[in-house]
C-alpha positions as CSV (number, residue, x, y, z in Angstrom):
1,X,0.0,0.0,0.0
2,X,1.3,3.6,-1.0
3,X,2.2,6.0,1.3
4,X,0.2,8.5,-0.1
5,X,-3.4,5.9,-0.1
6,X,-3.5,5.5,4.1
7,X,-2.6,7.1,7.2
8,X,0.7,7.6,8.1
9,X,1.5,9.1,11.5
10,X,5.2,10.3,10.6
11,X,7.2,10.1,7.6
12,X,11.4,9.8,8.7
13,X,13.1,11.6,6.3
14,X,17.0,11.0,5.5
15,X,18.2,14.8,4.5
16,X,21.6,14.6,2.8
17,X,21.1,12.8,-0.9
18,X,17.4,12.6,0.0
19,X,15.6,15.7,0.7
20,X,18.1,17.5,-0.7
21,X,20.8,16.5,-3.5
22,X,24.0,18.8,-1.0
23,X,25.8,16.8,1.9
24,X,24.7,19.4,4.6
25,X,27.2,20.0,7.1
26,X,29.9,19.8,4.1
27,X,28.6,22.1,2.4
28,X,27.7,24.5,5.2
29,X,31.2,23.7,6.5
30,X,32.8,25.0,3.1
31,X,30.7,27.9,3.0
32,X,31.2,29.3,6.0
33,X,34.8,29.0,5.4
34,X,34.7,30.3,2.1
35,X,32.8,33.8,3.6
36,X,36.2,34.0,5.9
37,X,38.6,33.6,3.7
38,X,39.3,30.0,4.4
39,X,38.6,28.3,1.3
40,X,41.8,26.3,1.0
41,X,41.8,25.6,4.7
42,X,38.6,24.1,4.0
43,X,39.5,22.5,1.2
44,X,41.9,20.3,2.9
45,X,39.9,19.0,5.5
46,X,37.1,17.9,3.1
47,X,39.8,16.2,1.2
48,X,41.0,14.6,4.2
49,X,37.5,13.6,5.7
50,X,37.0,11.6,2.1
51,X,40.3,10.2,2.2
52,X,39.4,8.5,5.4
53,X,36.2,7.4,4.6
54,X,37.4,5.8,2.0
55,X,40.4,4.1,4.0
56,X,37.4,2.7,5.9
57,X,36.6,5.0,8.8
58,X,33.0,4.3,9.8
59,X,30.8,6.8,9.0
60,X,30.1,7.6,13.0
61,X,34.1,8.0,13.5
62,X,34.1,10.4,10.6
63,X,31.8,12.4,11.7
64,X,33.0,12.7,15.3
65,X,36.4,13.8,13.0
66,X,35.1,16.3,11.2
67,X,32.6,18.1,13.6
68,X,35.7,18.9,15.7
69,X,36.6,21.5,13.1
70,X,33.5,24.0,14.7
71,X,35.6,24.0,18.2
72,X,35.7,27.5,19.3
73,X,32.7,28.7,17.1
74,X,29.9,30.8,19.0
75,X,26.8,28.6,18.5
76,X,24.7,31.8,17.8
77,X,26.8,32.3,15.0
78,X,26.9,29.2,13.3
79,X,23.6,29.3,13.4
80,X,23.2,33.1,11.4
81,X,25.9,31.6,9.2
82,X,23.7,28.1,8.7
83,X,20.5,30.5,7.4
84,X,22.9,32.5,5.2
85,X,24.2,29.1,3.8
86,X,20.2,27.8,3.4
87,X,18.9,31.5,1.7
88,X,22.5,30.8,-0.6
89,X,21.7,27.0,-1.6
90,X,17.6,27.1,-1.7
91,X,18.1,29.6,-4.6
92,X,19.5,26.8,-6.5
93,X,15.7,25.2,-7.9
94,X,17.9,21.8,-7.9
95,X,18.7,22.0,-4.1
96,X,15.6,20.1,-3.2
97,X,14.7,16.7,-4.5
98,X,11.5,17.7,-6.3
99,X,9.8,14.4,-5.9
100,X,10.4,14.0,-2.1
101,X,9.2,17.3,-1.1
102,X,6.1,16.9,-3.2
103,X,5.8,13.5,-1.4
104,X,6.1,15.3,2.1
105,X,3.7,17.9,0.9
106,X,0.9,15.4,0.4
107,X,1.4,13.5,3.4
108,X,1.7,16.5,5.4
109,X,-1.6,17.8,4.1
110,X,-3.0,14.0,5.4
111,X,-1.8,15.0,8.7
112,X,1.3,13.1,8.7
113,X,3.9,14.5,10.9
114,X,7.8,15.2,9.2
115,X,10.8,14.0,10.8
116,X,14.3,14.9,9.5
117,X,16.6,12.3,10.7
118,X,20.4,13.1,9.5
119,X,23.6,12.8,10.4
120,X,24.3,16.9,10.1
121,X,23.8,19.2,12.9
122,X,21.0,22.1,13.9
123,X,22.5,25.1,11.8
124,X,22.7,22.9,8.6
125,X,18.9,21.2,9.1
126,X,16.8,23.6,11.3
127,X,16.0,26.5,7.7
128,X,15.3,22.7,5.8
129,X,12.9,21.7,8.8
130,X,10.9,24.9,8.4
131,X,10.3,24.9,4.5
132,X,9.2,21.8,4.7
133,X,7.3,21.8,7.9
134,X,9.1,19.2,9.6
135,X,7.9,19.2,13.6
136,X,11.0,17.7,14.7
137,X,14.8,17.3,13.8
138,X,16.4,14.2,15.0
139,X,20.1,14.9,14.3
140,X,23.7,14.5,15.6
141,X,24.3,16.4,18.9
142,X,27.4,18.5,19.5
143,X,29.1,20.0,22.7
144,X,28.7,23.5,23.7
145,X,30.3,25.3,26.7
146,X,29.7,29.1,27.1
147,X,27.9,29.4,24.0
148,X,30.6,27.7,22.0
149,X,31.0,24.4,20.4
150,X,33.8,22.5,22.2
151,X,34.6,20.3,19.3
152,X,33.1,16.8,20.9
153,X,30.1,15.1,19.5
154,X,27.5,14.3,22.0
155,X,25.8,11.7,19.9
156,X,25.9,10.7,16.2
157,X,22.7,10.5,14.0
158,X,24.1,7.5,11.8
159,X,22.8,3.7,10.9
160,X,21.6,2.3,14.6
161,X,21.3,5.7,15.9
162,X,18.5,6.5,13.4
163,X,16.7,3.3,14.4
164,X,17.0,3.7,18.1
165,X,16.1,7.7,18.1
166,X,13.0,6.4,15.9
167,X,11.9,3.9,18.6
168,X,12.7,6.6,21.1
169,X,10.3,9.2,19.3
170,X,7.4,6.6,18.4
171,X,7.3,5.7,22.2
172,X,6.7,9.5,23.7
173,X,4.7,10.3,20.6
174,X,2.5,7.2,21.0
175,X,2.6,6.3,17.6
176,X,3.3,2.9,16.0
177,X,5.8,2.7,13.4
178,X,4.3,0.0,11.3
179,X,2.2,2.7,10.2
180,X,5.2,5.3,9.6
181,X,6.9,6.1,6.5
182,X,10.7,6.6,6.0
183,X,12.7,7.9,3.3
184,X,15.8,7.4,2.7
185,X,18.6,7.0,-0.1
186,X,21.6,4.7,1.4
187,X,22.2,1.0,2.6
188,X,22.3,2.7,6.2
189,X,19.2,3.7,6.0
190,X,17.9,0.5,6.1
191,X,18.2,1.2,10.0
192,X,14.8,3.0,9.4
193,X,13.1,1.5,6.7
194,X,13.3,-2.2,9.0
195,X,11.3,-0.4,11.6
196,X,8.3,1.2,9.6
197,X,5.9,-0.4,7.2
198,X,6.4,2.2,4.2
199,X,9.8,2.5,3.4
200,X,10.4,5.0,0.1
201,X,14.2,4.6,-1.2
202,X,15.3,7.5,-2.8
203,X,17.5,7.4,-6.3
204,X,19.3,4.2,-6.9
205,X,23.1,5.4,-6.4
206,X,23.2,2.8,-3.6
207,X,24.0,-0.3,-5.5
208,X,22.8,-2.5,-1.8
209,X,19.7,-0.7,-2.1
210,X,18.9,-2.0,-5.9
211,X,17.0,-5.4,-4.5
212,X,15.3,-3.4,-1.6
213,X,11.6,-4.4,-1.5
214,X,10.6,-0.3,-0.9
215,X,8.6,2.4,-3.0
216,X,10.8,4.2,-5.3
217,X,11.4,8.1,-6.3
218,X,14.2,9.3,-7.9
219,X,17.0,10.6,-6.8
């Protein structure tokens, strides 16, 4: 049964390669540097963060690696520099994955609440959340300490910890997730998709998602 033919209580929605074609924090992390002068700086630790993913760093590790690089940063503004990044990249009318946010529109318009769950941070997925009227943002967690960002990653929003903050929201929300939708575009997704009873995969750039027995949009 389609997602868009019954009642769905939440729709989980992967962000990064799924609501929206940018990596998030990446791309917010290059941009910020970029408006300071930083490009190359940047440029380096985006080359590095690829080079050890694809050495085999998990994708948890990597992104306790990289999301050291906002140590020092006043939170406040990260955030004003995450809404400058959102007003820079929404402009682009290829930004958002058409057919997902058309999907999300309808079910929202059921009643269906919208739940971005991504491994990117508050100033990257909080301007997303609100165009698309998302009521919550589930979403790696960093440090702060006197308004700044200490560099340490509270908890990671990756593979098992999408599953587990699923199970945590459909227990104080009262909601069952066999009814729930989730949308997502990668094998770790599947994290989600085992939990709900209408997974949507996104694109078919994930060769271990190909077999998946899911609905389909494209990517």
């Amino acid at each position: 049964m389609g997602t868009e033919s019954c009642s769905v209580p939440a729709a989980f929605v992967d962000v990064d390669e799924t609501l929206v074609r940018d990596v998030t924090f990446l791309s917010l992390f290059s941009f910020d540097a970029r408006r300071r002068g930083r490009g190359a700086e940047a440029d380096a630790v985006l080359e590095e963060f690829l080079a050890l993913r694809a050495a085999g760093m998990s994708r948890g590790e990597s992104h306790r690696w990289f999301y050291r690089h906002w140590a020092g940063r006043d939170v406040a503004d990260v955030r004003q520099v995450g809404r400058a990044w959102f007003a820079s990249r929404c402009a682009d009318p290829a930004f958002f994955n058409i057919a997902v946010r058309r999907r999300l529109a309808e079910l929202s318009g059921t009643g269906t609440r919208i739940v971005l769950v991504s491994g990117s941070f508050t100033p990257a997925l909080r301007p997303i959340a609100e165009v698309v009227g998302a009521s919550s943002v589930l979403c790696t967690t960093l440090a702060t300490a006197a308004g700044r960002y200490t560099g340490e990653v509270v908890a990671t929003m990756v593979g098992a910890d999408k599953s587990a903050a699923l199970l945590r929201y459909a227990e104080e929300a009262a909601i069952g997730l066999s009814s729930c939708a989730a949308f997502g575009d990668h094998h770790s997704d599947t994290a989600m998709f085992e939990l709900v009873g209408h997974p949507v995969v996104v694109g078919d750039a994930d060769p271990r998602l190909h077999g998946y027995p899911a609905q389909r949009l494209p990517g």
